[in-house]
C-alpha positions as CSV (number, residue, x, y, z in Angstrom):
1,X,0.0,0.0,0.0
2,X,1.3,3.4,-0.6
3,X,-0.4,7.0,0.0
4,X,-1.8,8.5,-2.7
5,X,-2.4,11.9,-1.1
6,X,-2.2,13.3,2.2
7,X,-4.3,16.5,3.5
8,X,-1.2,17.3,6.1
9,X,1.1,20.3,4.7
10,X,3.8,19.6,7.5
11,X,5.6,16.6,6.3
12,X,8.9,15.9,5.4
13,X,10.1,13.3,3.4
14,X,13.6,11.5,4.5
15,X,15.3,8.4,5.6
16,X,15.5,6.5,8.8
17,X,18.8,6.7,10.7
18,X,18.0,5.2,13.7
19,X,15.1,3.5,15.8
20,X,15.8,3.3,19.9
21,X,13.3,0.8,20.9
22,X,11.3,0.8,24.1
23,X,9.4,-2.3,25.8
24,X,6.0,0.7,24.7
25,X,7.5,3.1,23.1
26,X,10.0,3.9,20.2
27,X,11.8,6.9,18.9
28,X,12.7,7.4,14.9
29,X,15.4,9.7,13.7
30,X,14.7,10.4,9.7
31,X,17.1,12.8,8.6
32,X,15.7,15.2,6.2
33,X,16.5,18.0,3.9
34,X,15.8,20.3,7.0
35,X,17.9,17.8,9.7
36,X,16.8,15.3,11.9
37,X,13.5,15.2,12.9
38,X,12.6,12.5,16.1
39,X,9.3,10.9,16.7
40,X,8.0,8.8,19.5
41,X,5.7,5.9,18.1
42,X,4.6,3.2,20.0
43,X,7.0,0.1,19.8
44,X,4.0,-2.1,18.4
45,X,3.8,0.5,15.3
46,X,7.5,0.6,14.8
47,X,6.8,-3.5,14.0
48,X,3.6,-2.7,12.1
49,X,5.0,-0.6,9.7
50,X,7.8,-2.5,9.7
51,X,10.0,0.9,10.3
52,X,14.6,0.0,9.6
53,X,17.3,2.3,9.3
54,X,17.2,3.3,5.9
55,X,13.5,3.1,5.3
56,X,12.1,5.7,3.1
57,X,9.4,8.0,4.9
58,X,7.5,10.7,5.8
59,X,7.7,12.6,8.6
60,X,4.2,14.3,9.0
61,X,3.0,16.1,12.1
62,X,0.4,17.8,13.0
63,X,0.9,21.1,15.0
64,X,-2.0,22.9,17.2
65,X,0.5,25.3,18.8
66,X,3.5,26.9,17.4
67,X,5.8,28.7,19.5
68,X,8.4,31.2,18.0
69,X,11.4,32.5,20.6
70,X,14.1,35.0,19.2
71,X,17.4,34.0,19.5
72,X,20.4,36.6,20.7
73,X,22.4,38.2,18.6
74,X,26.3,37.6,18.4
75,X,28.6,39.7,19.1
């Protein structure tokens, strides 16, 4: 099965570089075009998917809050 279309603008499409399993839950590192992004799955869904290093995915999140801080300036 693959998607076909997907309503979610915030996705980014990269490649597994690591899964650190958990007895329940999992985190995926997919580097992407923009750097690394982690997610925390649940371990069962990690084995559902089946998700490897060096998959091909996407990375799509859904965001209700966005929160914008300024950085410092360097001297």
């Amino acid at each position: 099965m693959t998607i076909a279309a997907i309503n979610s603008r915030n996705q980014f499409k990269g490649q597994v570089v690591a899964v650190h399993r958990g007895s329940v839950v999992s985190e995926i590192e997919v580097e992407t075009a923009a750097g690394i992004v982690s997610a925390v799955i649940t371990t069962s869904s990690v084995d559902r998917l089946p998700l490897r290093v060096g998959d091909d995915v996407l990375a799509v999140f859904k965001a209700t809050e966005v929160l914008v801080a300024k950085l410092s300036e360097r001297a």
